[in-house]
N, C-alpha and C positions, 0 to 999 in steps of 0.2 A: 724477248726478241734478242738474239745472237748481234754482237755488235760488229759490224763491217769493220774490214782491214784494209791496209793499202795493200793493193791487189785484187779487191774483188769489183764487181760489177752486178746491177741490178740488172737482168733482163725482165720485160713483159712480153706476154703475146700475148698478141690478138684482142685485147679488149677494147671493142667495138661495139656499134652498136645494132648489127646485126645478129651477134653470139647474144643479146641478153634479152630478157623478155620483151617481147613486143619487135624483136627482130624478125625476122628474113628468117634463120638456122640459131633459133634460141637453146642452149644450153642451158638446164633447170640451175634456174638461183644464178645466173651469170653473174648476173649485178651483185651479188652479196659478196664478191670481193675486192670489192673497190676502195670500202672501206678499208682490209686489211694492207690494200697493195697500197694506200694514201700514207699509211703509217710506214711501210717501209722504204717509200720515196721521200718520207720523211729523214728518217733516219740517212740514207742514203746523202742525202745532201748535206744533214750536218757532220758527215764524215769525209765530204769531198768526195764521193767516190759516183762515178757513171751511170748514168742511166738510159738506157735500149728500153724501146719498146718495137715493136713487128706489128704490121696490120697487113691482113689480106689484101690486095690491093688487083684483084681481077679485072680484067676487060669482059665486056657484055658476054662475050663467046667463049668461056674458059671452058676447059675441058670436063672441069667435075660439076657442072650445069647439068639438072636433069637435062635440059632441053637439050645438050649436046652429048648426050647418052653418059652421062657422069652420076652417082649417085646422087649428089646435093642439091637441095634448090638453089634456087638464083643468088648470090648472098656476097655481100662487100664490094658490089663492083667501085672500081674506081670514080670518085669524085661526087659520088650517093651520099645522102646522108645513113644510110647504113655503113658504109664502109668507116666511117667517121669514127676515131678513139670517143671513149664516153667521155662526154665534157665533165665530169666528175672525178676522173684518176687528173690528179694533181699533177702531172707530167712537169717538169722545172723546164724551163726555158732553153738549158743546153739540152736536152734529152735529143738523143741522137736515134730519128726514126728511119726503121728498116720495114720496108717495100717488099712483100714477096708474094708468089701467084701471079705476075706481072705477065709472065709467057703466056699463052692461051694453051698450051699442047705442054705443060708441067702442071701435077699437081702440087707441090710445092708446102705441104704441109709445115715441115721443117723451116725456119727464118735461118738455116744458112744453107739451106738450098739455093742455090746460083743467086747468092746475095754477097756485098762482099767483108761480111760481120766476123767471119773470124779471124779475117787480115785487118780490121778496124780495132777487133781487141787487143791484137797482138800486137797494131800501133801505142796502143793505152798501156801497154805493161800489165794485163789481165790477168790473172791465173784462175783466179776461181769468179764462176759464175751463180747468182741466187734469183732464181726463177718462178714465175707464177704469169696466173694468165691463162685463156680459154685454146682449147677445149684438150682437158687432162689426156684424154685418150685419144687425140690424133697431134694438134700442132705441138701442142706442149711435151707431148712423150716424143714424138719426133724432134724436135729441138733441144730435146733435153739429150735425148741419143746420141745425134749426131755432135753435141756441146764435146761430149766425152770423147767421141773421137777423134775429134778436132786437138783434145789434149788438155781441156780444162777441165779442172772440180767442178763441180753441178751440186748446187743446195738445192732441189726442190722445197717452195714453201708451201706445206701442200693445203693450210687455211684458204689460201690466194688462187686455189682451182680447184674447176669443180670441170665434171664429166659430163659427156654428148648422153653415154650408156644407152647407146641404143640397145644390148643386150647389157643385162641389171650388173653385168661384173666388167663391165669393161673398163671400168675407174679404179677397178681394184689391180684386175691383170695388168694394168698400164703399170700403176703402183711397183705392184711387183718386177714388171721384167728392169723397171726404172733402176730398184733395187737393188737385184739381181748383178744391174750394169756396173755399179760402181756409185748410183747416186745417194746422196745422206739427203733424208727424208727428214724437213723439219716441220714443226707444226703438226696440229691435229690431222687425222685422215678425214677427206670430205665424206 
């Protein structure tokens, strides 16, 4: 495991307990990276360095609800024990959590969609971002995206996420245009 520098920062998305089995919008094997993500929050703190995590945090009504013509089932609404971080990612006490899907009429994939995390990093002296967290091919590729334009390095750690793949390559393509963007892909492909 690549050892943090001053300047970097750990993000997580989304790992809740709706994304893992036995959730609401389960992503196959969610939970098996909580393990990996514990060891790098590990690390992370004996180098002093930040830790982000994102959790969906929807109102009953959000717009990507089937029931509100959205593709997704019902999933992380606010103050649910689904929407809840797994009580097993070791999260440290300062860990600074960001709230997104908050709007009913945003889908909000990305944690710096109308959140305000990249004026938060660039409080912290940020430059590089090392990421993991659910689900590869929608929040995390989208957070990873918009990481880059916002103007910081992006480590995907890609043991630490795993894919929705509702069609069987969609963890790879996310992989790829990730790539493609400018991200350094560490860790094994899931």
């Amino acid at each position: 495991m690549p050892h943090f520098q001053v300047g970097d920062a750990l993000l997580i998305v989304d790992v809740q307990n709706d994304f893992c089995p036995g959730g609401a919008l389960p992503v196959p094997d969610g939970d098996t990276i909580v393990a990996v993500l514990n060891k790098w929050i590990a690390a992370a703190l004996q180098a002093n360095v930040p830790v982000y995590a994102s959790r969906d945090w929807h109102p009953s009504d959000h717009m990507s609800f089937a029931p509100h013509g959205g593709p997704w089932p019902v999933h992380c609404v606010q103050d649910t024990p689904g929407a809840a971080l797994r009580s097993d990612l070791q999260l440290p006490h300062d860990a600074v959590i960001i709230d997104k899907g908050i709007d009913p009429a945003d889908e909000a994939y990305s944690v710096f969609a109308n959140t305000d995390l990249a004026q938060r990093l660039g409080q912290a002296d940020v430059k590089r971002l090392r990421v993991g967290g659910l689900a590869l091919d929608y929040c995390v590729r989208a957070s990873v995206l918009d990481a880059l334009k916002e103007g910081f390095a992006v480590h995907l750690i890609a043991d630490a996420t795993r894919a929705v793949n509702i069609k069987p390559s969609d963890g790879d393509k996310a992989l790829d245009e990730m790539r493609e963007a400018g991200v350094i892909i560490e860790g094994t492909t899931p």
